[in-house]
N, C-alpha and C positions, 0 to 999 in steps of 0.2 A: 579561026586559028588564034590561039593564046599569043600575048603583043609580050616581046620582052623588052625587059628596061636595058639600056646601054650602057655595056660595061665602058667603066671610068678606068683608064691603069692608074694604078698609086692609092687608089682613094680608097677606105675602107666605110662602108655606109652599113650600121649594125642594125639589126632588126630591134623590131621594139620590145623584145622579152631580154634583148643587152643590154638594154639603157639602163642606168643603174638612177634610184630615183632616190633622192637626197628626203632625211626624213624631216618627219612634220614637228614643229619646234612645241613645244611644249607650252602650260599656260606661263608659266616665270619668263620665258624668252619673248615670248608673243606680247606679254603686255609689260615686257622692261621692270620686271621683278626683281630685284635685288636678295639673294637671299645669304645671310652671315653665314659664315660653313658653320655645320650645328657640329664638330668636334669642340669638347670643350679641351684647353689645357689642364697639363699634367699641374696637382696639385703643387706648388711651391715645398722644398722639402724642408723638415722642421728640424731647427739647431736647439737643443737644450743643453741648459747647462746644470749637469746632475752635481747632488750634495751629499753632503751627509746623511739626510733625511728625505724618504718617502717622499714624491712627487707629482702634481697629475701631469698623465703625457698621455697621447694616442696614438696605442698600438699599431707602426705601420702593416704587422700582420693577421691579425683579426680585424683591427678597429675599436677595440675595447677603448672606452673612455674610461680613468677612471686614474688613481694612486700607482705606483709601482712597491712589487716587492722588493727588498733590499738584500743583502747580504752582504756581511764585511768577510774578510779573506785577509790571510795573513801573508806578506810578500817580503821579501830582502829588504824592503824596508826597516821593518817591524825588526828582524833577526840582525842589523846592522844598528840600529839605534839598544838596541838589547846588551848589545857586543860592546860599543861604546859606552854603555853604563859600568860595565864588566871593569871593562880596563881604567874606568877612572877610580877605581875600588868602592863603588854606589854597587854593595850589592842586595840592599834593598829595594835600591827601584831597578834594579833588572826585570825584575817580570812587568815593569809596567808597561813595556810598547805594546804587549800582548793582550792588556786591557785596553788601554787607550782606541777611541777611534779614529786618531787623528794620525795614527802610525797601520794602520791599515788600509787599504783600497774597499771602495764600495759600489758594488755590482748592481744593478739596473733590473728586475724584471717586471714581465706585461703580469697583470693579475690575474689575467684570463687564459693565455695560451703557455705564460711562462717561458716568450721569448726574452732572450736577450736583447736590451735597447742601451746600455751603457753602462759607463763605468766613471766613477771620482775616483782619483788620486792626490791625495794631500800635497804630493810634492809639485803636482800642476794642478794647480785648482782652476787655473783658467782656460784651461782644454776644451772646447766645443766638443761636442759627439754628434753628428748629423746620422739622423733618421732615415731610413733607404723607404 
């Protein structure tokens, strides 16, 4: 006759395909490996301070190294220094805000993808444009 084992009240005694088994540590853990987390950080973002003139930047959307194209644009600026010349009876140099680059804003593009990366404005020349 088959011998049974005696029951315990309370006590829960799990067979061995319960036992949950802790796993086996790897070679880093095992021999006290140190490893640097390999993410690197996010680049530092880049502040330029655009001009008058063509600049090299790197395009935060392709990556293109290289010059930027420019474009001047004419703004209330330009049409208020114009207006101003008007009313002082200077009516020869009224068209001149409209030559002038220094009465227009100047627009920033990548060479490559011809995004937008900034803009100069004469009346804040000390404006930073930070780089996404």
């Amino acid at each position: 006759m088959a011998v049974r084992r005696p029951r315990l009240m309370g006590t829960f005694i799990p067979s061995p395909s319960f036992v949950q088994h802790t796993p086996l540590p790897n070679y880093a853990t095992a021999f006290d490996i140190y490893v640097d987390n390999p993410i690197a950080p996010p680049p530092p973002t880049r502040v330029y301070a655009f001009g008058f003139t063509s600049m090299p930047v790197v395009c935060h959307e392709c990556g293109f190294t290289g010059k930027t194209v420019i474009r001047s644009k004419i703004t209330l600026c330009t049409h208020m220094c114009s207006l101003i010349l008007c009313h002082l009876c200077c009516w020869v140099c009224a068209p001149l805000p409209y030559i002038m680059r220094s009465c227009k804003e100047v627009y920033h593009y990548c060479r490559n993808c011809r995004h937008f990366l900034g803009r100069y404005c004469p009346t804040n020349p000390d404006y930073r444009y930070p780089c996404h």
